[in-house]
KERO-608722 format. One line per 5 residues: for each residue x, y, z of C-alpha. Coordinates in Angstrom, 3 decimals. Each point is the difference from the previous one (the first is absolute). Example, Ala and Ser with C-alpha at 12.3 -4.5 7.8 and 13.67 -1.06 7.14 Angstrom:
BEGIN
12.300 -4.500 7.800; 1.370 3.440 -0.660
//
This chain:
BEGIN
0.000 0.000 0.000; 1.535 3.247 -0.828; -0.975 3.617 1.894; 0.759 3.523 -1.022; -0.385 3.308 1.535
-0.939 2.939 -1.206; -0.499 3.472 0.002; -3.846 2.211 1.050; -0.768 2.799 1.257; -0.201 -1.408 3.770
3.279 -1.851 -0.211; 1.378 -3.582 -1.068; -2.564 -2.297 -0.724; 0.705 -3.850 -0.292; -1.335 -1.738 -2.700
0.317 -3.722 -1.284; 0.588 -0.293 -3.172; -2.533 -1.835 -2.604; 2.103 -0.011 -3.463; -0.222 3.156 -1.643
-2.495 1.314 2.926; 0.379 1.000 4.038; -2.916 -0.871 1.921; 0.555 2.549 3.470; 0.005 -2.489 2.652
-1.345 2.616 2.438; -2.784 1.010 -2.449; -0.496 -3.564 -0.491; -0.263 -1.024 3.990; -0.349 3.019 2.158
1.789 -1.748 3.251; 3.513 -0.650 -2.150; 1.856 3.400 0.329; 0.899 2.227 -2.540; 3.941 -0.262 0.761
1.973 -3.040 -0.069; 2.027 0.530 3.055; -3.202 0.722 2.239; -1.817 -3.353 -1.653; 3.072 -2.077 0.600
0.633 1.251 3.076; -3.661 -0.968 1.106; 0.227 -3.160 -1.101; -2.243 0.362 -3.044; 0.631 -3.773 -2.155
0.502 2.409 -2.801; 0.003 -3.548 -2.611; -3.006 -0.632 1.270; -1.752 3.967 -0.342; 1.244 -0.421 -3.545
-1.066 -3.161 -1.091; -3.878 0.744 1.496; 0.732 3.577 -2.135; 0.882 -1.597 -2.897; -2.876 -2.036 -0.051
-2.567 2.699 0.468; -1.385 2.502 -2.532; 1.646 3.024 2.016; 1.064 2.856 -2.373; 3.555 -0.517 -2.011
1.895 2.825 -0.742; 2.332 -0.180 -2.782; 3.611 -0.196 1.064; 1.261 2.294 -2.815; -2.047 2.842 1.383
1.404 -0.558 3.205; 3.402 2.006 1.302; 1.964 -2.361 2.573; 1.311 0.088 3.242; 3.062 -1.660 1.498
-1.487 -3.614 0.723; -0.018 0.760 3.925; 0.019 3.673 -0.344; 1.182 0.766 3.628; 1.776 -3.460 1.769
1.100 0.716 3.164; 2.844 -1.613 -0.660; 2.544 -0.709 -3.528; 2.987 -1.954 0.791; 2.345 -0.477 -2.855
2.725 -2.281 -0.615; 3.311 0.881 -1.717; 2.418 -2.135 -2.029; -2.450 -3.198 0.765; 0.842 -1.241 -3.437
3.933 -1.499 -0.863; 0.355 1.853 -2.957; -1.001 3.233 0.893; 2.264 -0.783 3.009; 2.691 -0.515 -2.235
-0.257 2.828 -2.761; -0.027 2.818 3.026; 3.578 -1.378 1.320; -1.112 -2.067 2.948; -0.438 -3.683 1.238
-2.893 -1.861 1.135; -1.254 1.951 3.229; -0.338 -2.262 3.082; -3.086 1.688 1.375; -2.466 1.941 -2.385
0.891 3.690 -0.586; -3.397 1.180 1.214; -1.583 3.729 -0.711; -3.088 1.577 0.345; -1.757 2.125 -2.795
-3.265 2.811 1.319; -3.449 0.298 -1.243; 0.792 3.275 -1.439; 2.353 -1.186 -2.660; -2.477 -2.423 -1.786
-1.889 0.014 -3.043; -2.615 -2.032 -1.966; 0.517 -1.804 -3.273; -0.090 2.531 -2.805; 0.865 3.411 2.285
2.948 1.770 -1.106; 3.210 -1.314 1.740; 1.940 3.780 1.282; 4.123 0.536 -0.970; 0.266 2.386 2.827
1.275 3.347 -0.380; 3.153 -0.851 2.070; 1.367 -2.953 -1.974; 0.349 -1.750 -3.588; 0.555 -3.096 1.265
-2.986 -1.478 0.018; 0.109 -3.845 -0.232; -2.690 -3.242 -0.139; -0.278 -3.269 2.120; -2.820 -2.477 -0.882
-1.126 -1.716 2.702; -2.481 -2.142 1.705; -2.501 1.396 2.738; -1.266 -1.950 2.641; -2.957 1.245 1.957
-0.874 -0.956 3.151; -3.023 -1.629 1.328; -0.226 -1.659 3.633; 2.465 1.942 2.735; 2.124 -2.006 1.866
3.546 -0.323 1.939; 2.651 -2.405 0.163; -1.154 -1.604 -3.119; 1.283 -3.662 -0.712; 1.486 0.052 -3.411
-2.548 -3.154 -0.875; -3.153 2.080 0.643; 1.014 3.405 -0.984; -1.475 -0.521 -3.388; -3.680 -0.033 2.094
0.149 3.659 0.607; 0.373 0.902 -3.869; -2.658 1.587 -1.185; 1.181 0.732 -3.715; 2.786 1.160 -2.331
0.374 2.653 -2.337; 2.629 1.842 -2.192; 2.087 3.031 1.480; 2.794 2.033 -1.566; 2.304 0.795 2.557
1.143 3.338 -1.510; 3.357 1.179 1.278; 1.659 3.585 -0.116; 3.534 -1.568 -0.123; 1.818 3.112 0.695
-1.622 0.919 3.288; -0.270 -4.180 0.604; 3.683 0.067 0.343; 0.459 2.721 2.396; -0.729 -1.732 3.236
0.542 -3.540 0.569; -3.339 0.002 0.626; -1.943 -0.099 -3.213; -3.622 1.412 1.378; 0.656 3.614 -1.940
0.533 -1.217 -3.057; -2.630 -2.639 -0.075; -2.838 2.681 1.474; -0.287 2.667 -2.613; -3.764 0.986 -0.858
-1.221 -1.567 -2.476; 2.351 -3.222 -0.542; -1.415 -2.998 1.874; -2.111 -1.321 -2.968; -2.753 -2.350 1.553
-2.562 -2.029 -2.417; -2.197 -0.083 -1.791; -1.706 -3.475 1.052; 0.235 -1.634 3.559; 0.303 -3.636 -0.680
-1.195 -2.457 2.695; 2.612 -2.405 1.508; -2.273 -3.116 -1.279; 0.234 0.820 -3.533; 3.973 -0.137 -0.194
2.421 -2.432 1.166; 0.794 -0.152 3.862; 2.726 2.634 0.767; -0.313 1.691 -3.578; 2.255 -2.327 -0.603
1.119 -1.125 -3.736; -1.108 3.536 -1.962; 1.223 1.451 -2.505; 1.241 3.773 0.552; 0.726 2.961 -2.570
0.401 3.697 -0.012; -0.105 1.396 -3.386; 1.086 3.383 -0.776; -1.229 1.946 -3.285; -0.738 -3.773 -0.929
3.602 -1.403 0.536; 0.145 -2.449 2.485; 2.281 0.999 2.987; -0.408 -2.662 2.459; -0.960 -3.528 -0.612
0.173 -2.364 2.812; -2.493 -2.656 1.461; -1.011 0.169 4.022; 1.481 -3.495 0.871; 3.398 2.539 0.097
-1.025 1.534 2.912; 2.712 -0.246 2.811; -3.221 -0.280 2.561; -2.842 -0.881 -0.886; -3.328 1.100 1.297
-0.537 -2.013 2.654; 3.548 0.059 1.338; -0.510 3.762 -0.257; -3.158 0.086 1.963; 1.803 -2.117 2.641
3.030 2.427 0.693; -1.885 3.212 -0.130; -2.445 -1.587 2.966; 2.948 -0.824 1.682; -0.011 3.764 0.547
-3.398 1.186 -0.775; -3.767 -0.030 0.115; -1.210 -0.242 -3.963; -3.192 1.020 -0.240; -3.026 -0.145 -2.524
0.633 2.183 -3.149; 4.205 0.504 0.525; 1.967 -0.664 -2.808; 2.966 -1.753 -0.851; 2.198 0.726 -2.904
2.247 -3.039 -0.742; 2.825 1.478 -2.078; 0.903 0.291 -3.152; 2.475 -1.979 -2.699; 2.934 1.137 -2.259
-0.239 2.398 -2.248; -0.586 3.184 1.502; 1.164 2.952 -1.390; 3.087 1.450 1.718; 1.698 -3.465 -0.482
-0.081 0.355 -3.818; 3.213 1.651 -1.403; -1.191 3.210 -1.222; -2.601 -0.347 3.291; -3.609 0.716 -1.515
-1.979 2.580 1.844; -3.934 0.408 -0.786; -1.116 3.161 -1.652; -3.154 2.018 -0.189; -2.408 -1.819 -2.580
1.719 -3.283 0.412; -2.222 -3.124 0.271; 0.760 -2.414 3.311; -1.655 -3.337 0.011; -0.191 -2.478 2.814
-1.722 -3.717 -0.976; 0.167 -3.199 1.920; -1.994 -2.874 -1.097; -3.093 -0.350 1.862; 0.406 2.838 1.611
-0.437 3.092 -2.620; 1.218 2.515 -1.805; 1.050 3.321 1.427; 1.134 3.322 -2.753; 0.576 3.095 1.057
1.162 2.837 -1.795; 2.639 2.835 1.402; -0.221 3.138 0.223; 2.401 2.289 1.292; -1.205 2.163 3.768
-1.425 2.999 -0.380; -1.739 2.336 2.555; 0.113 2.833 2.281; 3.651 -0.279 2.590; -2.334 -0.336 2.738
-3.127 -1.483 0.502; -2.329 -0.228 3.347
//
């Protein structure tokens, strides 16, 4: 079952997706809320809300008139993994980490499937990293690693956008990977029963003005989902509607010799099989120098 949400005039509004058609799952059943995060986080069986949707004659609304939203529009949480794939590992000049390199991205820098992707003002070294999304479904702690696939609620496509410049200031990476504008989130949700356990065994590209950039396949993940889910709640509570970004593969832009940096009016695509297909365009920042 696949999920989207978009845009209206009151906010995000989740909708399940019925082909070429989004039936609005809280037009459709008035006790499922409107936002993703609040139904997860209420327990909502959201497969179930969509299957009883699908099956009625509520309104459809035709998903080319619809502008999206980042998939979970506000997570509470987005924890991302670097260099969780051995050759992207390799082509930036280090080994195989013993311990994820984990980050965290904010609400404030994503964007939906088709919204212009921002070069900031500051930098021309804007880069791309397709990856897979997990989203979370059931909280928990201390997860074991052989039930930490029970509190996935779905998977979708991100593009881990990275100012490289500002990246490599700190040894930190949080201001480079935190710009407005360059956490690309979508378009579809994709429920954890419709792919392989883990999102395991996918196929993974980022295409750029229609050249392939990155071609890998998930099984080249350092650690996998579950194994992922398992450290973090070593640590921390995960709770419905955070998100997990899993890394991305070889490819990426300032490894190529010249480096290639994205430019205004450039085309960024994301697709994973199963999972969707996630273009953006860029455009370069523009805009008063302060805005409150």
């Amino acid at each position: 079952m696949k999920f989207v949400t978009y845009t209206s005039n009151t906010g995000p509004r989740l909708g399940v997706v019925d082909g070429d058609a989004v039936i609005d799952l809280n037009q459709a059943q008035s006790q499922v809320p409107a936002d993703i995060t609040a139904a997860l986080l209420a327990g909502v069986d959201l497969v179930a809300a969509g299957k009883a949707a699908l099956a009625s004659a509520a309104p459809r609304l035709g998903r080319a008139t619809l502008t999206l939203a980042p998939v979970v529009p506000r997570p509470g949480k987005i924890i991302c993994l670097g260099l969780n794939y051995y050759d992207h590992a390799k082509e930036g000049g280090r080994e195989k980490p013993d311990y994820p390199w984990f980050f965290m991205r904010t609400a404030t820098s994503l964007i939906g499937a088709g919204a212009p992707a921002l070069r900031p003002r500051v930098s021309e070294k804007l880069d791309y990293e397709a990856e897979l999304a997990v989203v979370i479904g059931k909280a928990g702690r201390h997860i074991p690693q052989d039930r930490a696939l029970a509190h996935v609620f779905g998977y979708s496509c991100f593009n881990d956008i990275s100012v490289r410049d500002y990246q490599k200031r700190t040894p930190q990476w949080t201001i480079g990977k935190n710009f407005d504008g360059t956490g690309a989130f979508g378009p579809e949700l994709v429920t954890a029963d419709a792919l392989p356990a883990g999102g395991a065994g996918l196929a993974i590209q980022c295409r750029l003005n229609g050249q392939v950039m990155q071609s890998a396949n998930t099984d080249s993940m350092i650690w996998g989902v579950a194994e992922t889910i398992a450290l973090l709640t070593e640590c921390l509570t995960l709770e419905p509607g955070d998100v997990i970004v899993m890394g991305t593969p070889a490819g990426v832009g300032f490894a190529r010799t010249p480096p290639v940096w994205m430019r205004a009016g450039d085309r960024v695509e994301v697709e994973i099989d199963g999972v969707g297909l996630l273009a953006n365009t860029i455009q370069d920042e523009v805009g008063q120098d302060e805005v409150g």
